[in-house]
C-alpha positions as CSV (number, residue, x, y, z in Angstrom):
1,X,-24.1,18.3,-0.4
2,X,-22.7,14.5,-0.3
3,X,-19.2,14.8,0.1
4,X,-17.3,14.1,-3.2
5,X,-14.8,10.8,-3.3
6,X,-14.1,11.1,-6.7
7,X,-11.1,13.7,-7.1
8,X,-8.7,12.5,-4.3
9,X,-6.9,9.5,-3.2
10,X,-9.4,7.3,-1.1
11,X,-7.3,4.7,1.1
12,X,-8.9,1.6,2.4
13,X,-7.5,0.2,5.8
14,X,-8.2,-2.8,8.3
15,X,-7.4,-2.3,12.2
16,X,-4.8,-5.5,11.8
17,X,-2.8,-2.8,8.8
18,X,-2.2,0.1,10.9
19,X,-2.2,-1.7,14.5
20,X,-0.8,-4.4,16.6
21,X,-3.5,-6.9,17.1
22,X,-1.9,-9.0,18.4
23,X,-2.9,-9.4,21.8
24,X,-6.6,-9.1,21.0
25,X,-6.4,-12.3,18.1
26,X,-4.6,-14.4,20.7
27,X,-8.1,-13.4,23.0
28,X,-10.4,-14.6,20.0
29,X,-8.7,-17.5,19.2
30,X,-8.3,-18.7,22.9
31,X,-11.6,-17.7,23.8
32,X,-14.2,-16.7,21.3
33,X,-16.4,-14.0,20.6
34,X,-17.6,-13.1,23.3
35,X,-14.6,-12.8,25.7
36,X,-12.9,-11.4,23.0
37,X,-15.7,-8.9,23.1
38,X,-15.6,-8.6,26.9
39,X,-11.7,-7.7,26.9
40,X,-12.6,-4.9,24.2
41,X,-14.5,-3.4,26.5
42,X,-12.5,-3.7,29.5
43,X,-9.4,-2.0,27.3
44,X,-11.9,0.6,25.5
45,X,-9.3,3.5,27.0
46,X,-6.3,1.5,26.3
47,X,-4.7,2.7,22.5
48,X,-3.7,-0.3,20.5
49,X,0.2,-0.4,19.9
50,X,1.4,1.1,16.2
51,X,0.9,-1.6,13.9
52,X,3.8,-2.0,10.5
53,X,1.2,0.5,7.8
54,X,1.0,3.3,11.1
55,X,4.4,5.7,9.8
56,X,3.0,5.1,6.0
57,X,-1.0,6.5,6.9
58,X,0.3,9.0,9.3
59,X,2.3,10.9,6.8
60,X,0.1,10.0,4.2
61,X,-2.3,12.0,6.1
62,X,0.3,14.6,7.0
63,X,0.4,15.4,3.3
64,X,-3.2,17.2,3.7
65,X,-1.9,20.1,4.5
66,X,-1.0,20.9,0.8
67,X,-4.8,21.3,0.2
68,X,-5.6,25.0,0.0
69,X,-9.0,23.6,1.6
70,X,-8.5,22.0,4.7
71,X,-12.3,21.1,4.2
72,X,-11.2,19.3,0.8
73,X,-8.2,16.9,1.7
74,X,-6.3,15.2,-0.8
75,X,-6.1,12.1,1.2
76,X,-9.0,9.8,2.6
77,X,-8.5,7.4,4.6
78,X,-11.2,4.9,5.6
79,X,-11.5,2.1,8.3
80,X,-12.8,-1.1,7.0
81,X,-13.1,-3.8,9.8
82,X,-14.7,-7.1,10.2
83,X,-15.5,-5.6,13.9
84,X,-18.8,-5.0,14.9
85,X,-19.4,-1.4,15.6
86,X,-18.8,-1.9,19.4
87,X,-16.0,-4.0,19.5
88,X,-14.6,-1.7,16.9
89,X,-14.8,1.5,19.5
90,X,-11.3,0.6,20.3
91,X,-10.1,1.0,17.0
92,X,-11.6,4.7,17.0
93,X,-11.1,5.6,20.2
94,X,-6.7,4.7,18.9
95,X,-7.5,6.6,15.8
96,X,-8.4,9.8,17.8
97,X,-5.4,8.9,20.7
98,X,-2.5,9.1,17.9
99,X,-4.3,12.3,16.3
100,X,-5.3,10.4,12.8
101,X,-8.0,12.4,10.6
102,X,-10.0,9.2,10.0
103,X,-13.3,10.0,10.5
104,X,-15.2,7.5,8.2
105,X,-15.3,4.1,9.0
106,X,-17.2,0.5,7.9
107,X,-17.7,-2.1,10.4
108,X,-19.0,-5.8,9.1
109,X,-18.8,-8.3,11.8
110,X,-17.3,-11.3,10.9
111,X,-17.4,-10.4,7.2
112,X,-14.7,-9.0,4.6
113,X,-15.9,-5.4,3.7
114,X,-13.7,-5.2,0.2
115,X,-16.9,-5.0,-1.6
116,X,-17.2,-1.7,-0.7
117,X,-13.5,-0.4,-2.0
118,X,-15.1,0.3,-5.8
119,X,-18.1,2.2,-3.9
120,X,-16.0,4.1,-2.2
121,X,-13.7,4.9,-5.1
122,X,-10.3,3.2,-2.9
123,X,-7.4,3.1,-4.6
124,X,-5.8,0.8,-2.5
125,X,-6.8,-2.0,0.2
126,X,-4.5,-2.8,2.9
127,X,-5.3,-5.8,5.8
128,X,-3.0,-8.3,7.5
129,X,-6.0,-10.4,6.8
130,X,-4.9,-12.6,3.7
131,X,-8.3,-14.1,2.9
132,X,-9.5,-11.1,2.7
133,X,-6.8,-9.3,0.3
134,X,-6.7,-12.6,-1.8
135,X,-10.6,-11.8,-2.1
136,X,-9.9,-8.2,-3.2
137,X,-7.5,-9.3,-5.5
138,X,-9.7,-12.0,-7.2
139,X,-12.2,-9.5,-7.6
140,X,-10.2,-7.1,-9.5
141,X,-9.6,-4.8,-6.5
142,X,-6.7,-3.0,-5.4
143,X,-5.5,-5.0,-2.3
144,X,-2.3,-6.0,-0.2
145,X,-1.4,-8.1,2.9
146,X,0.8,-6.1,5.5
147,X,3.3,-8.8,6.0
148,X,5.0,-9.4,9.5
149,X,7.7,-7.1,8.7
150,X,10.6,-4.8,10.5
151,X,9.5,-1.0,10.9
152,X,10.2,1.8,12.5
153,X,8.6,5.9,13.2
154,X,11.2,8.5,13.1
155,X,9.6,11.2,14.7
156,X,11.9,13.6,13.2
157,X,11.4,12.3,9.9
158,X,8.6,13.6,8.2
159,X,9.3,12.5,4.0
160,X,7.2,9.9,3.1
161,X,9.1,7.4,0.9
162,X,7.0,4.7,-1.1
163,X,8.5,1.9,-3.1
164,X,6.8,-0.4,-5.5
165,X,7.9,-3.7,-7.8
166,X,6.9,-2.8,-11.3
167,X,5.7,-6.1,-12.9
168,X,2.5,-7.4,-11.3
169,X,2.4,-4.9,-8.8
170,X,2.4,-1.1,-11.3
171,X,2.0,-3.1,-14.4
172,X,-0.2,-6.6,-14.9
173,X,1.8,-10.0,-15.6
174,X,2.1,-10.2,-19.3
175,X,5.9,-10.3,-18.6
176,X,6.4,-12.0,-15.9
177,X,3.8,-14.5,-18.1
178,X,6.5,-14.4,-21.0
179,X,9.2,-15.0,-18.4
180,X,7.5,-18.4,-16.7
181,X,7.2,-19.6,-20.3
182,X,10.8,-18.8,-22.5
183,X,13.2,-17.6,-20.0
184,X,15.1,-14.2,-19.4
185,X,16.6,-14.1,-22.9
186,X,13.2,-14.2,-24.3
187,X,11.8,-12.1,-21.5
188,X,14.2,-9.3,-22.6
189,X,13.7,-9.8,-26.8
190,X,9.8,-9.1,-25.9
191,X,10.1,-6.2,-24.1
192,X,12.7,-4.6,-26.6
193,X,10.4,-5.1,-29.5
194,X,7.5,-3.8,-27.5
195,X,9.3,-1.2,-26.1
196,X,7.3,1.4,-27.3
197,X,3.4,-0.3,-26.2
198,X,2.8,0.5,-22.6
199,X,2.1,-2.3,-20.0
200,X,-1.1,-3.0,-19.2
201,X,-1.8,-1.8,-15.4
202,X,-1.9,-3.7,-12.7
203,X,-3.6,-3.8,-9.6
204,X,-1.4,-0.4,-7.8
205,X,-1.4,1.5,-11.2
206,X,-4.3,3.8,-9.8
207,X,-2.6,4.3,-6.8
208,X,0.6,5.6,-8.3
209,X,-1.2,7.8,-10.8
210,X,-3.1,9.5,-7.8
211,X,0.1,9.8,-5.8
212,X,1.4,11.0,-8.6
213,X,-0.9,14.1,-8.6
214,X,-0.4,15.0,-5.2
215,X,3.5,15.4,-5.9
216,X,2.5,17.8,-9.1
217,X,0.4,19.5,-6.4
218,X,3.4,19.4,-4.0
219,X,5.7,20.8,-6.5
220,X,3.4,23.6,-7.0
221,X,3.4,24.3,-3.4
222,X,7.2,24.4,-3.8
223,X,6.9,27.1,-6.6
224,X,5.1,29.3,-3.9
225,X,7.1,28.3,-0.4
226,X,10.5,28.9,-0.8
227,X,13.0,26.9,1.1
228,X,9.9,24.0,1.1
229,X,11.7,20.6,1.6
230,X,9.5,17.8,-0.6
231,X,7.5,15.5,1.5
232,X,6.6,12.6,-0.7
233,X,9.0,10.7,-2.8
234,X,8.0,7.2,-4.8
235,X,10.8,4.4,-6.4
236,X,10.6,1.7,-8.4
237,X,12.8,-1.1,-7.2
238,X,12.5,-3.9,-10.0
239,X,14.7,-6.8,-10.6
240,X,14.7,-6.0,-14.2
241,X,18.0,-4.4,-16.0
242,X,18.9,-3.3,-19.4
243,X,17.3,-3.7,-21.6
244,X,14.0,-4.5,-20.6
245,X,14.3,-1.3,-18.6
246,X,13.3,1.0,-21.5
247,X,9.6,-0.5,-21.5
248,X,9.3,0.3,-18.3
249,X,10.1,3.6,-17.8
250,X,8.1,4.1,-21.4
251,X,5.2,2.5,-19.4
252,X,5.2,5.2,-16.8
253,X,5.6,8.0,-18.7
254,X,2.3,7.4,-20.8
255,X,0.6,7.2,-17.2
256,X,2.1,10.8,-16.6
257,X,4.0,9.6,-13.7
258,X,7.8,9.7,-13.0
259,X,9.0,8.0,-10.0
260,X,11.8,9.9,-8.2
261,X,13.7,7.0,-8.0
262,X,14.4,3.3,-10.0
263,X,16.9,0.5,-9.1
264,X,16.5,-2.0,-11.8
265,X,18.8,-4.7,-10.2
266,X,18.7,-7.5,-12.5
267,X,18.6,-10.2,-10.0
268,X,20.5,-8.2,-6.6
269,X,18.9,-9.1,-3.5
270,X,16.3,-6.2,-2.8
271,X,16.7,-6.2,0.7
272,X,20.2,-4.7,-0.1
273,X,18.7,-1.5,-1.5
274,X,15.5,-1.4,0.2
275,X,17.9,-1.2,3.8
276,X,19.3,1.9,2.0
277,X,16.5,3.0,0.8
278,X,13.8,2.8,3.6
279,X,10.2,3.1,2.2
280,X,7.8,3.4,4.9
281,X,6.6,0.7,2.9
282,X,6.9,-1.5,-0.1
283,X,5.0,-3.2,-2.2
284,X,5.9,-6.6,-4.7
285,X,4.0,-9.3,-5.8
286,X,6.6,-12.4,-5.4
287,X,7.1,-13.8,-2.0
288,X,10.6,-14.8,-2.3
289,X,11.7,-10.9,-2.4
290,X,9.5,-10.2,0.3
291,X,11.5,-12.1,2.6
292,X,14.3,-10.2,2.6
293,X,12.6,-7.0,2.0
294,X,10.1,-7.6,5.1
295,X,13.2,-7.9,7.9
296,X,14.5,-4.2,6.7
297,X,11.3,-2.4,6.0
298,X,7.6,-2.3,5.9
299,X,6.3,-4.8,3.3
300,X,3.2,-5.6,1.5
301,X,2.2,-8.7,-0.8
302,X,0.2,-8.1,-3.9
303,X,-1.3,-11.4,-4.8
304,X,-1.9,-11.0,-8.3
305,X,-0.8,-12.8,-11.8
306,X,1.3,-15.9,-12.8
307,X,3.8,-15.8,-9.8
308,X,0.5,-16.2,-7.5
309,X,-1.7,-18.9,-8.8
310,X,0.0,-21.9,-7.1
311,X,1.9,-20.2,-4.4
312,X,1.4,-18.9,-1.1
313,X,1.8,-15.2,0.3
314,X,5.1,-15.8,2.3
């Protein structure tokens, strides 16, 4: 029977997301292919460091155990790598050294593998490769680029705390779009008189939606476990403010989802909040937030709309 991808949140991850590659670029660039393939070989025993995405997948994964079916899992995660399948053997033999239940893996050599992500029914695409997300993204996909960012992997810690930018990130550009063009009076007067029409989604909207279902599965886990202690908490952390607020929240609550947490700071800094906050990672669409966000926690660009067209992921 041909295991089933459709009811359960499918993640989609390159080696350069969840490890430090450092060392082995800095081989293929020097050297090419084939030493780089060489020094694989040589350090086929030796697990890659934690890369910035490793405390996010880990207790992604850790939330599995809310399945009543441990042959059913909520969560998939699957390895998409530009390795061939023997210079990727590292990258498994890592997996299976930090006790991560991937199992499923694609290995293109030399070649983006996002055009798998709507085969495999992934809800979200994460590389450090940019090319490659800016591909996703182009396509339509559900992609982001694991920026160079500060993190860290409290052991003891075992809540997994997600926090997402709500235009161009949960919801497309169409305001961001109004914005660019009149301005943030006129910004706030369109969202006030469409207050009541949701946003269109953007490219993460799916992903929230199926987080979203494992807390409602989490809560009924709760309802049977006494003293259980939740495990998975989401935020918004927008720089919108009153009044353009109410469309937002109006917007999530005709997807069925309520996050547990929104700052709508109007401008503040979000590194200010997210260094409170501390997601184990965060995703926003506008690179001038991401450089404060990525020196306190793990951050992720989402190259998509208006704010993207003409610049850079910084």
């Amino acid at each position: 029977m041909p295991y089933d991808l459709e009811n359960r949140l499918v993640i989609g991850v390159a080696s350069s997301a969840v490890f430090d590659l450092g060392e082995s670029d800095a081989v293929f660039r020097r050297e090419g292919e084939e030493q780089y393939r060489q020094f694989q070989e040589a350090h086929l025993d030796e697990p890659l460091p934690r890369g910035i995405a490793f405390p996010f997948i880990k207790r992604l994964l850790s939330l599995n155990d809310l399945s009543p079916n441990q042959d059913d899992p909520l969560v998939e995660v699957v390895l998409l790598s530009r390795n061939d399948p023997d210079t990727g053997l590292r990258v498994m033999n890592t997996i299976a050294h930090y006790g991560l239940n991937i199992t499923r893996a694609i290995f293109m050599q030399g070649k983006s593998p996002h055009a798998y992500i709507p085969a495999l029914n992934i809800a979200l695409f994460l590389s450090a490769n940019k090319p490659d997300v800016d591909a996703a993204i182009r396509a339509g996909y559900p992609a982001g680029q694991v920026l160079d960012s500060h993190f860290s992997d409290d052991e003891a810690d075992q809540t997994l705390r997600i926090a997402f930018d709500f235009d161009g990130v949960l919801a497309g550009d169409e305001a961001e779009v109004v914005m660019q063009a009149g301005g943030l009076a006129e910004f706030h007067a369109h969202e006030v008189r469409n207050v009541m029409q949701p946003h269109n989604p953007g490219p993460l909207k799916e992903f929230l939606v199926r987080m979203a279902r494992i807390q409602s599965i989490e809560e009924q886990h709760k309802a049977s476990q006494p003293g259980y202690e939740n495990r998975l908490r989401i935020s918004i952390v927008t720089a919108r403010n009153a009044p353009s607020h109410q469309r937002a929240l109006a917007t999530l609550k005709s997807w069925g989802v309520m996050a547990n947490d929104a700052f709508f700071l109007g401008g503040i800094e979000k590194g200010r909040v997210l260094g409170v906050l501390k997601p184990h990672i965060f995703f926003d669409d506008q690179s001038g937030h991401l450089q404060s966000a990525s020196t306190v926690v793990p951050s992720v660009h989402i190259p998509f709309g208006i704010t993207n067209q003409d610049s850079p992921a910084g």
